[in-house]
C-alpha positions in Angstrom: 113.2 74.1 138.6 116.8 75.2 138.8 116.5 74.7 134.5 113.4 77.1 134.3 115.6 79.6 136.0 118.8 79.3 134.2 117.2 79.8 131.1 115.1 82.5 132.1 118.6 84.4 133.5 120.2 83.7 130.0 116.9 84.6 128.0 117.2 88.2 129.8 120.8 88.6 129.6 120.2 87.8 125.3 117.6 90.5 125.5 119.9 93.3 127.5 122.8 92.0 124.6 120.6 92.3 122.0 119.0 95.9 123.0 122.8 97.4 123.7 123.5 96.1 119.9 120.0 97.0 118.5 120.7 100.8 120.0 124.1 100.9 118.9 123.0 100.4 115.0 120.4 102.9 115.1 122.4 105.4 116.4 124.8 104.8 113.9 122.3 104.3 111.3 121.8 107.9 112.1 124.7 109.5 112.2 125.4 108.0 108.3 121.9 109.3 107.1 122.5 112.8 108.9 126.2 112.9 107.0 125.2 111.5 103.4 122.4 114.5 103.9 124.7 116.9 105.0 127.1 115.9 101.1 123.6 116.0 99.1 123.1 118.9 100.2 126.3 120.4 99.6 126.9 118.8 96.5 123.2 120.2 95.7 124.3 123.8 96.5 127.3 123.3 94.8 126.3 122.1 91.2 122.6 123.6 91.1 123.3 127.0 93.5 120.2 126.6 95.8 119.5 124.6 98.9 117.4 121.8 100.1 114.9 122.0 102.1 113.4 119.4 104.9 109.3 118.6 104.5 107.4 121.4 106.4 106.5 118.3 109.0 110.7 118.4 110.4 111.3 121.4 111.8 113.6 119.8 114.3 113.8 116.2 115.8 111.4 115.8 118.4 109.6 113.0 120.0 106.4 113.5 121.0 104.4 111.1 122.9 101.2 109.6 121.2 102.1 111.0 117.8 102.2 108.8 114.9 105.4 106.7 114.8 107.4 108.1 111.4 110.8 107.4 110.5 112.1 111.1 111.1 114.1 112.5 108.0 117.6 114.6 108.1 117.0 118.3 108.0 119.5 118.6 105.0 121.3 122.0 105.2 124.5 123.3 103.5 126.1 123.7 106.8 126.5 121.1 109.7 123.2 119.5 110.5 121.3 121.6 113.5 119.4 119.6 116.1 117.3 121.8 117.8 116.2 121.2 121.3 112.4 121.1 122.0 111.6 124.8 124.0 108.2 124.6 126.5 107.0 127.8 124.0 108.6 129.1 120.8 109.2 132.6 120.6 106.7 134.0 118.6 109.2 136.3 117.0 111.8 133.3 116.0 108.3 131.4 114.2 107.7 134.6 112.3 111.4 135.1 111.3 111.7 131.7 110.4 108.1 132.0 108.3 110.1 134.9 106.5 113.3 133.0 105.6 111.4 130.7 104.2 109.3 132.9 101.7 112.9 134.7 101.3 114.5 131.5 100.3 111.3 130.3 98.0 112.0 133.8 96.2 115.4 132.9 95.9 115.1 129.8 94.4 112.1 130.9 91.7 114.2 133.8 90.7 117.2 131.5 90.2 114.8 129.3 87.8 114.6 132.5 85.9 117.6 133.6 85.7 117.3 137.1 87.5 119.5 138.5 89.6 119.7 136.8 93.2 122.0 139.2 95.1 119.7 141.0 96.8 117.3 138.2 98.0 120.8 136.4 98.8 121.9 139.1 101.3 118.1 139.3 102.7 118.9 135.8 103.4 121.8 136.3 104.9 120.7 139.0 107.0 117.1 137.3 108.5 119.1 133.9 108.9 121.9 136.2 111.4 119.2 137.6 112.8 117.5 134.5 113.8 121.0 132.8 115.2 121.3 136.4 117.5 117.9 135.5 119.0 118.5 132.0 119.3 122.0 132.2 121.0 120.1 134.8 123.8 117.9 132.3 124.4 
């Protein structure tokens, strides 16, 4: 019986081995997905002057318990990749300044594709995407 035992002790400690590897890759995996995002991205803004943005379905990384299980994407930004932290409520405010950065940045890009001039819907940009790091620092 001592046999049965053994093996069951090394069978666990494989599994604990195997889990502390297994969670080490993914969180590598990751990290090198978030980064080659983050040079797309910039290599995106650089040659073509516009930027990426993330599926409406990734807003932020979140896990949320009996949703589907999906791979979740990089939010590819020109900046640093931002991983926001899931709030009880969202501030109705910040959901209405982010719905208008959006339709700001949409302008942006389809008056890019026709070759007017940008600088104006660049600094309403600018000045909605301030405004929205104000009210999330307060927070």
């Amino acid at each position: 019986m001592k046999d049965a035992i053994t093996e069951y002790q090394q069978w666990k400690q494989q599994g604990k081995d195997l889990r502390s590897k297994a969670k080490q890759a993914i969180e590598t995996r990751f990290k090198e997905l978030l980064t080659e995002a983050m040079h797309l991205a910039e290599e995106y803004r650089s040659d073509f002057g516009g930027t990426l943005t993330p599926p409406a379905v990734i807003t932020a990384f979140r896990y949320k318990a009996g949703a589907k299980k999906a791979t979740p994407k990089p939010k590819p930004t020109a900046a640093a990749p931002v991983i926001e932290l899931p709030k009880a409520k969202p501030d109705p405010k910040l959901v209405r300044m982010r719905k208008t950065l959006e339709a700001a940045q949409n302008k942006l890009e389809d008056a890019k594709a026709k070759g007017s001039p940008t600088k104006n819907l660049e600094d309403r940009i600018y000045e909605i995407e301030d405004t929205i790091r104000l009210a999330t620092q307060k927070s």
